[in-house]
C-alpha positions as CSV (number, residue, x, y, z in Angstrom):
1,X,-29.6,31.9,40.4
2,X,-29.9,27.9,41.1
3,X,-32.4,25.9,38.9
4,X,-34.9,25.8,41.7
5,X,-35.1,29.8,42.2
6,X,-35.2,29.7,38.1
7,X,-38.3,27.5,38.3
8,X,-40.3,29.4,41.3
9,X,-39.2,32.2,39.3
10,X,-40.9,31.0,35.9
11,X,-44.1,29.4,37.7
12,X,-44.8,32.6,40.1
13,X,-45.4,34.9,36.9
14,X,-46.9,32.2,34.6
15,X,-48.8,29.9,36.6
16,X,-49.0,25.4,35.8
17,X,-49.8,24.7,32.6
18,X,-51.3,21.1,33.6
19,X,-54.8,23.0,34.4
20,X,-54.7,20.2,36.4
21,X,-54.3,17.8,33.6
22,X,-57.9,18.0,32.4
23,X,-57.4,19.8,28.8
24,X,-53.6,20.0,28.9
25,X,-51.7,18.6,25.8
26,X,-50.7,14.9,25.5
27,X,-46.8,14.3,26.1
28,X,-45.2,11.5,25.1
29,X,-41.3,11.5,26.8
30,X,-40.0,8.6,24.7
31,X,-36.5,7.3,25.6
32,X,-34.7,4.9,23.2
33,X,-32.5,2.4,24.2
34,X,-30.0,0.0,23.4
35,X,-27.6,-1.9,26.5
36,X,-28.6,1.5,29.0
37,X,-30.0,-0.5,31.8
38,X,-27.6,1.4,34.1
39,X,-29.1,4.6,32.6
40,X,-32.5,3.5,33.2
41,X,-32.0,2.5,36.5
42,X,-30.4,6.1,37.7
43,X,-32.6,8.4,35.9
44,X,-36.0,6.7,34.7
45,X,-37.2,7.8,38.4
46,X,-36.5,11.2,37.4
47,X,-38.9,11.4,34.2
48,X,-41.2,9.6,36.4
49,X,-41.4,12.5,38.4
50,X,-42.0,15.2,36.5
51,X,-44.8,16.9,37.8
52,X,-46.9,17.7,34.4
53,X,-50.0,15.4,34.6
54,X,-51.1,14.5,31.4
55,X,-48.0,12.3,30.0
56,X,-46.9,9.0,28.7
57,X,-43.5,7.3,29.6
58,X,-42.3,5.4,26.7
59,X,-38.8,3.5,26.3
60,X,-38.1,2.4,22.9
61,X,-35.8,-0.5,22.4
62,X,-33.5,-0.9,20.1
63,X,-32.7,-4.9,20.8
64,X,-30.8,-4.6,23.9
65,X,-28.5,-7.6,24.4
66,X,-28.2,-6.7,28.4
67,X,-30.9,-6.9,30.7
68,X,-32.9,-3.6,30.1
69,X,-36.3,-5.2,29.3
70,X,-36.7,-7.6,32.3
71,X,-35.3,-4.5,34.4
72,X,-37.9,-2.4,33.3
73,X,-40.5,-5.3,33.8
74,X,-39.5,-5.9,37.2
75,X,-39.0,-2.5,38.4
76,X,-41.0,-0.3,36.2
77,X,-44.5,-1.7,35.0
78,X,-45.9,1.7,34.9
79,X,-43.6,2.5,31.3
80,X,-44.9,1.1,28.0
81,X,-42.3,-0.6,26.0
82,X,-41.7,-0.6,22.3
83,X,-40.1,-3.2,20.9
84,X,-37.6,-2.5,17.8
85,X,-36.9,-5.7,15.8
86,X,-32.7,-4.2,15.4
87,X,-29.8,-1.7,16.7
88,X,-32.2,0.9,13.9
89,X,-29.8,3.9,15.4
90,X,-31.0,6.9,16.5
91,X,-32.8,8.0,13.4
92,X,-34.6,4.9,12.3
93,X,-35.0,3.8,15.9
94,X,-37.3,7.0,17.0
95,X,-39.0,6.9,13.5
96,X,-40.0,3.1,14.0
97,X,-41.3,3.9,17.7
98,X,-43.3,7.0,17.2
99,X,-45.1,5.5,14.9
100,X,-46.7,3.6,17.2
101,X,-47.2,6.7,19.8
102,X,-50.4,9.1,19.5
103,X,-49.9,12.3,21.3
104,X,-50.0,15.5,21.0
105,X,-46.0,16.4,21.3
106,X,-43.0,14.1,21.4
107,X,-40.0,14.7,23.8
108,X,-37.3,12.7,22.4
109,X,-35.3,12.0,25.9
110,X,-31.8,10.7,26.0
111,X,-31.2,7.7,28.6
112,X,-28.4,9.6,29.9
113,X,-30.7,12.7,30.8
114,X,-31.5,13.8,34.6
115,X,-34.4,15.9,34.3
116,X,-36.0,18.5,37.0
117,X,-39.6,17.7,38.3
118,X,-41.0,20.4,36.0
119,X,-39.1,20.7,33.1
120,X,-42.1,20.1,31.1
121,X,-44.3,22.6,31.8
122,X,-42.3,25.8,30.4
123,X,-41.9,24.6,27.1
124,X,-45.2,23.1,26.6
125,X,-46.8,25.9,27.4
126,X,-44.7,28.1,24.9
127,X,-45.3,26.1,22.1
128,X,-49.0,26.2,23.0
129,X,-48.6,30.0,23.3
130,X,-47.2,30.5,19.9
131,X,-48.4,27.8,16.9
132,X,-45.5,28.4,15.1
133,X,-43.0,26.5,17.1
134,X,-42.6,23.2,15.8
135,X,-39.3,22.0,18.2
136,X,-38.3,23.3,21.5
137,X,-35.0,22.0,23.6
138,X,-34.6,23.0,27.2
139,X,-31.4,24.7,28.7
140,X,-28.7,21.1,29.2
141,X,-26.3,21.5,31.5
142,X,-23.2,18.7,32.2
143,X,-24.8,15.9,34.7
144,X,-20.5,16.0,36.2
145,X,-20.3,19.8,36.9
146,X,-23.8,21.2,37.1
147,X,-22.1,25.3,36.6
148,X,-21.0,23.9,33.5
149,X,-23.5,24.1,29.7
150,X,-23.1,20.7,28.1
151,X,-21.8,20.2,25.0
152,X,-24.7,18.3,23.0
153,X,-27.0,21.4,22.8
154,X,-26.3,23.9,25.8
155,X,-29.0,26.4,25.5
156,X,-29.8,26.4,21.7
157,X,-28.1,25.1,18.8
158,X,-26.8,27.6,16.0
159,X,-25.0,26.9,12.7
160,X,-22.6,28.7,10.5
161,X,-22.7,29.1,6.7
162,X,-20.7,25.7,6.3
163,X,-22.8,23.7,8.5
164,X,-20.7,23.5,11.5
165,X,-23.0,23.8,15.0
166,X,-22.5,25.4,17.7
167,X,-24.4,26.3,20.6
168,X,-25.1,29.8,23.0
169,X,-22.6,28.2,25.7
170,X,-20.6,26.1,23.8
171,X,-18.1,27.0,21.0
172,X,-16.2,23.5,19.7
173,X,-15.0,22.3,23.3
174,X,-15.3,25.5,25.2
175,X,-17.9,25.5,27.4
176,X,-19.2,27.9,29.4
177,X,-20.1,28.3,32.7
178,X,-23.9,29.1,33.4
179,X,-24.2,32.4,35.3
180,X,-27.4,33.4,33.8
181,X,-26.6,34.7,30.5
182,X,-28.7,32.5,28.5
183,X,-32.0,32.7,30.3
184,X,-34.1,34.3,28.0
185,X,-36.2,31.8,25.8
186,X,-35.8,32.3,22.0
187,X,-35.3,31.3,18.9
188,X,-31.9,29.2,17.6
189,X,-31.0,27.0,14.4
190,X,-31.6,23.3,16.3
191,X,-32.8,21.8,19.0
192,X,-30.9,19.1,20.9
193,X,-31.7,15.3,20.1
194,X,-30.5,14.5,23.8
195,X,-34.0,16.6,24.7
196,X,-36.3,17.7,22.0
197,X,-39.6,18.3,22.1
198,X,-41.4,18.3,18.7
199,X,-44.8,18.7,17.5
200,X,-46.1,15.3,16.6
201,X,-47.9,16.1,13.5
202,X,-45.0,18.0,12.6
203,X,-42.6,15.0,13.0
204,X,-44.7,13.0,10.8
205,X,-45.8,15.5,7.8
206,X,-41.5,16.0,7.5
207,X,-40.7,12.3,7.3
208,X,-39.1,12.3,10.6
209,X,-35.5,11.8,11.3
210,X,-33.4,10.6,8.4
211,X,-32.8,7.0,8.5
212,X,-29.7,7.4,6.4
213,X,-28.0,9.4,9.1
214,X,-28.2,6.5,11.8
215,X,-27.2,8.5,14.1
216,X,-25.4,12.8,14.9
217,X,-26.4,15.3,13.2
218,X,-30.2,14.1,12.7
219,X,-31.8,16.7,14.7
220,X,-30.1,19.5,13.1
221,X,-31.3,18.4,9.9
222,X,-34.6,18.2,11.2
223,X,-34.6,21.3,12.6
224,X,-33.2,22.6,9.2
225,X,-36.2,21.1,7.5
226,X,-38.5,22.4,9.7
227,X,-37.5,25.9,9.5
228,X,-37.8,25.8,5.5
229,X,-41.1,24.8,5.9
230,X,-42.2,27.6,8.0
231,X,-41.8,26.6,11.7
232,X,-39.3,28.0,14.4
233,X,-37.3,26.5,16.5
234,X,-36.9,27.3,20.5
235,X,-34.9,27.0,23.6
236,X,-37.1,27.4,26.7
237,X,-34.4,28.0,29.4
238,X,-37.0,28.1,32.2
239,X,-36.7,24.1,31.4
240,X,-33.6,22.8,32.8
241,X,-31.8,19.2,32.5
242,X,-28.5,17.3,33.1
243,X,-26.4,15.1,30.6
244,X,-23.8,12.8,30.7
245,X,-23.1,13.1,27.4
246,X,-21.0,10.3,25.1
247,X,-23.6,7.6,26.4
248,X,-23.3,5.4,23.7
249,X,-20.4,6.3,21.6
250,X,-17.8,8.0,23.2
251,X,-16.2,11.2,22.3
252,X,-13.2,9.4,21.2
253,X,-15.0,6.6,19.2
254,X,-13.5,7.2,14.8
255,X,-17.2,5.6,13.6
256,X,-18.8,8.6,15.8
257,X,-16.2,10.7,13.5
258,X,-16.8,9.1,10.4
259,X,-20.6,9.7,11.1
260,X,-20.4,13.7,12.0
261,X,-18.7,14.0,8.9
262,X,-20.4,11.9,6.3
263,X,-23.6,13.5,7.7
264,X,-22.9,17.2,7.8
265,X,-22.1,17.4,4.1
266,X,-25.3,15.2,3.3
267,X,-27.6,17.6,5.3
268,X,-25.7,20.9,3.8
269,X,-26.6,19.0,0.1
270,X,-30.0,18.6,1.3
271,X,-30.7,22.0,2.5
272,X,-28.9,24.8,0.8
273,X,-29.7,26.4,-1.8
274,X,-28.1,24.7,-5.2
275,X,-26.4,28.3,-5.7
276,X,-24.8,28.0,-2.4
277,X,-24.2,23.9,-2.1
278,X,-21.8,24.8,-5.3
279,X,-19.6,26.6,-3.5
280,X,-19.8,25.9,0.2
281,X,-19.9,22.0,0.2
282,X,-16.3,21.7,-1.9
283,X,-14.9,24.5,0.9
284,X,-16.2,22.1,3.4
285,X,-14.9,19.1,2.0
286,X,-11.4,21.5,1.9
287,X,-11.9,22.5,5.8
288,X,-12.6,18.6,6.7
289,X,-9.2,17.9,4.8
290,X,-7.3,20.0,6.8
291,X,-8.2,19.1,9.9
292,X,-7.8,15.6,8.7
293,X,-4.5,16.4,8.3
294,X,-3.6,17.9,11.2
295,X,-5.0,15.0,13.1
296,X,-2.8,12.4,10.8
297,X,0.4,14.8,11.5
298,X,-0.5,14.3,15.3
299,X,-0.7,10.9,15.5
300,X,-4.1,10.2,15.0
301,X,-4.3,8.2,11.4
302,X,-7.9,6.6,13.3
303,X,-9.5,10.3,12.8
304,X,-7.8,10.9,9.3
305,X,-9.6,7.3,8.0
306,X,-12.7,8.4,9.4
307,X,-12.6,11.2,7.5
308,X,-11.8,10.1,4.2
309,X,-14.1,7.8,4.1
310,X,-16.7,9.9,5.1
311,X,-16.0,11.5,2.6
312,X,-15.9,9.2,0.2
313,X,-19.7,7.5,1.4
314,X,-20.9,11.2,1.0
315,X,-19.8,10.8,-3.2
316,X,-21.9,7.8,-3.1
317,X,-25.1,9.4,-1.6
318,X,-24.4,12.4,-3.9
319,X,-24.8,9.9,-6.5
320,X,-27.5,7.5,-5.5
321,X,-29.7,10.5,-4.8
322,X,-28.7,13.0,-7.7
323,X,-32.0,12.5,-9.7
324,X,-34.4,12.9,-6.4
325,X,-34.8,15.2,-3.3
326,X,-34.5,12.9,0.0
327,X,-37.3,15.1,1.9
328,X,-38.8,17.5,-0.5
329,X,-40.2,20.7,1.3
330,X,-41.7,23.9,0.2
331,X,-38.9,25.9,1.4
332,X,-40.7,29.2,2.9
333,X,-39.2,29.5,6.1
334,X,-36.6,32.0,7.1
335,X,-33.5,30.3,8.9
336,X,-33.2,31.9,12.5
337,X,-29.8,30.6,14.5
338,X,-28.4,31.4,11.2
339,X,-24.4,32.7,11.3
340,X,-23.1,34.0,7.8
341,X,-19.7,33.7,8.7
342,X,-17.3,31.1,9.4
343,X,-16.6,30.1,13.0
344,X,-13.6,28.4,12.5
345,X,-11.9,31.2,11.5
346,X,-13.3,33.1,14.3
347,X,-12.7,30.1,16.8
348,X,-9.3,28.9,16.0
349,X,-7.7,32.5,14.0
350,X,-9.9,35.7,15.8
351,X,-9.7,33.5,19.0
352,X,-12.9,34.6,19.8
353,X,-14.1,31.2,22.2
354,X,-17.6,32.0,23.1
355,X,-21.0,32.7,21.5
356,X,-21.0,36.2,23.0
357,X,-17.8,37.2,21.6
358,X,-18.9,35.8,18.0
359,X,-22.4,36.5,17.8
360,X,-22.9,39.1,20.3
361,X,-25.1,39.5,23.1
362,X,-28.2,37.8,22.3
């Protein structure tokens, strides 16, 4: 089925949610930016396009040293512009902007996002459906090879017991191709940073993203927090987008390393249970060591730094924050996108390679 059959699909058995804009929610799509002017200039006319009425377009800037702002001056008056003082990151960068942004929900858009004239519409109106949806992602396939899920989210992050993410569509760097099998909306552990939508009161009442992470892994621990304070999270296939991916930091980059790593053990110290963040934080550590080894033994001594010294700036949290909890949450909720077991070992020893095959059919 291609997207646009999906869509008449959806909209035949549902109907618009815009109600033709009069008492529809307030959207706020809010890209952030930093040196993306060729990003803004091949898919800004895109979000502009999206046919839900009542919206705001937003670009956030994070002090771009290129020519983004008179670029979006000259070409797109129409977009409000918010100007961040510094490079803030990912975190810090949305938390500054969406300060300054009343509305009802917040998409946080990557600049390196295609998105389909009426990708808003399906999620909105299941989070409107059902209160208890605090975060929704759409299905993201690769911009390069549109058969293909992308890797930063597919459709619908999960996690295993020692915090390593996956998604339905994409197990470490096998990706799937899209035939269908992951059309049903429901819930997972995260929803993508590249294109989440989020409650605004929500985003607020939890603190936001977490500054300290700069930038990876944020949303999951978002999504993490909101889940132990009673809210699910969703992917709303019927929504459908396209990625680049690696838009600021490539895949290769050892800082982008050094940051997955550092902040993976600081979310699992922040969320788990003390009785599990015993145990499963030094076996982390243990599974981190390894494969920095076996990146050293191959040659790559860039990936091995990274990772010590991730490891060692995630000692120095542990002990600036010891006495205090960064983002204290009554912690009610029951974790859905939740895998007890270990996908590495089903991954790289069961050779299991795909969500199906580890999960199940879902």
């Amino acid at each position: 089925m291609t997207v646009n059959e999906h869509s008449e699909k959806y909209f035949s058995n549902t109907g618009d949610v815009n109600g033709g804009g009069g008492n529809s929610p307030v959207v706020a799509v809010v890209i952030l930016n930093w040196n993306g002017k060729h990003f803004l200039q091949q898919f800004l006319p895109f979000v502009l396009s999206s046919t839900y009425v009542n919206k705001k377009i937003i670009v956030a800037d994070n002090a771009s040293t290129d020519e983004s702002i008179i670029f979006l001056q000259q070409h797109f008056p129409q977009v409000t512009i918010i100007y961040n003082s510094a490079n803030e990151g990912f975190a810090k960068g949305y938390n500054t902007a969406l300060q300054q942004v009343a509305a009802d929900y917040y998409v946080l858009l990557n600049s390196d996002v295609e998105v389909t004239a009426c990708w808003i519409e399906p999620i909105i109106e299941l989070m409107e459906s059902n209160p208890g949806i605090g975060a929704c992602q759409p299905k993201i396939l690769a911009h390069t090879n549109r058969r293909l899920f992308e890797y930063a989210g597919a459709a619908g992050g999960w996690l295993d017991a020692f915090g390593y993410p996956f998604a339905r569509g994409r197990m470490f760097d096998t990706i799937e191709e899209d035939t269908g099998q992951y059309n049903q909306a429901e819930p997972c552990f995260w929803a993508s940073g590249a294109a989440m939508f989020v409650r605004a009161d929500m985003y607020h009442v939890l603190g936001g993203l977490d500054e300290y992470f700069f930038a990876h892994q944020e949303e999951i621990d978002f999504c993490w927090r909101l889940q132990l304070a009673g809210y699910k999270v969703y992917v709303q296939p019927a929504s459908v987008v396209y990625h680049v991916g690696a838009g600021t930091l490539p895949k290769s980059n050892h800082y982008k390393d050094f940051l997955n790593f550092r902040n993976n053990l600081v979310m699992l110290a922040k969320n788990l249970p003390l009785s599990e963040a015993l145990w499963k934080i030094p076996a982390r550590i243990a599974l981190d060591t390894i494969a920095a080894y076996k990146e050293l033994f191959s040659g790559n001594s860039g990936t091995w730094v990274a990772i010590a010294k991730a490891h060692c700036y995630f000692i120095k949290w542990i002990l600036a924050n010891k006495k205090q909890s960064v983002f204290p949450v009554s912690k009610k909720g029951k974790l859905i996108g939740w895998y007890s077991g270990c996908v590495v070992w089903q991954y790289f020893v069961k050779h299991k390679k795909t969500f199906s095959e580890i999960i199940g059919d879902k």
